[in-house]
C-alpha positions as CSV (number, residue, x, y, z in Angstrom):
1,X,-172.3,180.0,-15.7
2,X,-175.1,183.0,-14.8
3,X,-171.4,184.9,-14.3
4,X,-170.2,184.3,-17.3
5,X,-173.2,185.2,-19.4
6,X,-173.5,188.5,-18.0
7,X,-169.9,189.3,-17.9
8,X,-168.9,188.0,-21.5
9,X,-166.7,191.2,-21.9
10,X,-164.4,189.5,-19.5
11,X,-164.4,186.2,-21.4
12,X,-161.3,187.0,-23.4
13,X,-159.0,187.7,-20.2
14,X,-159.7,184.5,-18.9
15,X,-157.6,180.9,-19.5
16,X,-160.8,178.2,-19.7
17,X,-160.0,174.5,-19.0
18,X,-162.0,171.6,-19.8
19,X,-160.9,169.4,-16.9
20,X,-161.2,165.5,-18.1
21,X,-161.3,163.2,-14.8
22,X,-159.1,159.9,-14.4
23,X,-161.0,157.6,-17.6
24,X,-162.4,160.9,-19.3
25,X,-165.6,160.1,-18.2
26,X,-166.7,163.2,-16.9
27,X,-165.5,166.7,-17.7
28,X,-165.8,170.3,-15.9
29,X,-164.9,173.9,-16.6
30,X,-161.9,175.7,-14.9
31,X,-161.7,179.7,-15.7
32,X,-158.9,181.6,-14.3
33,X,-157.8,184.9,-13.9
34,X,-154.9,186.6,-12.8
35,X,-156.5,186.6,-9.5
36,X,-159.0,183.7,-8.8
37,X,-159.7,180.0,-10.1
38,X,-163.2,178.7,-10.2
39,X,-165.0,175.8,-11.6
40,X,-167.7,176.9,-13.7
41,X,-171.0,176.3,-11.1
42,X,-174.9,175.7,-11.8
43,X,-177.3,176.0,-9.0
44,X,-174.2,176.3,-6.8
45,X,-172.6,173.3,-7.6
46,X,-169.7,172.6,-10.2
47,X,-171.0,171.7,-13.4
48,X,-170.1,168.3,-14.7
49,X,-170.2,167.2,-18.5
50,X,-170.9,163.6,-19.6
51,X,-169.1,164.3,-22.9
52,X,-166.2,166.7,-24.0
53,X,-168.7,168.1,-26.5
54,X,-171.2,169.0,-24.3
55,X,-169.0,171.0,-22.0
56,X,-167.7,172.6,-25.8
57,X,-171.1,173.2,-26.7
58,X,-171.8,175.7,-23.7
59,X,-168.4,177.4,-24.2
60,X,-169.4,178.1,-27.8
61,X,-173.0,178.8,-26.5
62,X,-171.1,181.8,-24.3
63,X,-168.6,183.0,-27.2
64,X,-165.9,180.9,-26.4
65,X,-163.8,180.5,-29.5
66,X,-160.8,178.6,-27.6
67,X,-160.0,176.7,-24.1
68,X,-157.7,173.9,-23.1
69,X,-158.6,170.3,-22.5
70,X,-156.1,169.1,-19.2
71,X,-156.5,165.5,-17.0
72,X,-156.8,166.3,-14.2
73,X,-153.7,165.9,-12.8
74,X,-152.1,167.8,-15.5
75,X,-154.1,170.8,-14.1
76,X,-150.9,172.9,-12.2
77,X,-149.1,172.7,-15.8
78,X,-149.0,176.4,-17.2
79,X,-150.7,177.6,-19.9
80,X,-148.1,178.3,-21.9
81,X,-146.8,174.9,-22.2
82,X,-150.0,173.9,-23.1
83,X,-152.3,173.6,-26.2
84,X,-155.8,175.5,-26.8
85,X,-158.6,173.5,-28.8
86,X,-160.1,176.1,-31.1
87,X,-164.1,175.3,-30.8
């Protein structure tokens, strides 16, 4: 998250994915670039969200004005054949 914060000029190149696990109980975020994939950390580790909301509530917090929500094993689907939530 520290990376994003301090890099929010990057923010718009970037495909953001709110990961739901198997029974949507618990949620993370997936940025991509045309390069690297990386779950979005705190304190070195991934960061997990108890509720879809809280995980929208930091993307908003960082400027975030879209992202998609995928399961989990939905995650390899492209972009393009996907749909962004606005936040």
């Amino acid at each position: 998250m520290h990376q994003l914060e301090h890099d929010t000029e990057r923010l718009g190149e970037l495909e953001l994915n709110v990961i739901a696990s198997v029974g949507n109980q618990l949620y993370q975020i997936e940025c991509r670039d045309d390069r690297h994939v990386w779950l979005l950390e705190r304190k070195g580790r991934p960061q997990l969200f108890r509720s879809l909301d809280a995980a929208f509530d930091v993307l908003r917090t960082l400027g975030v004005k879209r992202a998609f929500l995928v399961e989990a094993a939905q995650i390899d689907i492209p972009a393009s054949e996907r749909t962004a939530l606005a936040l």
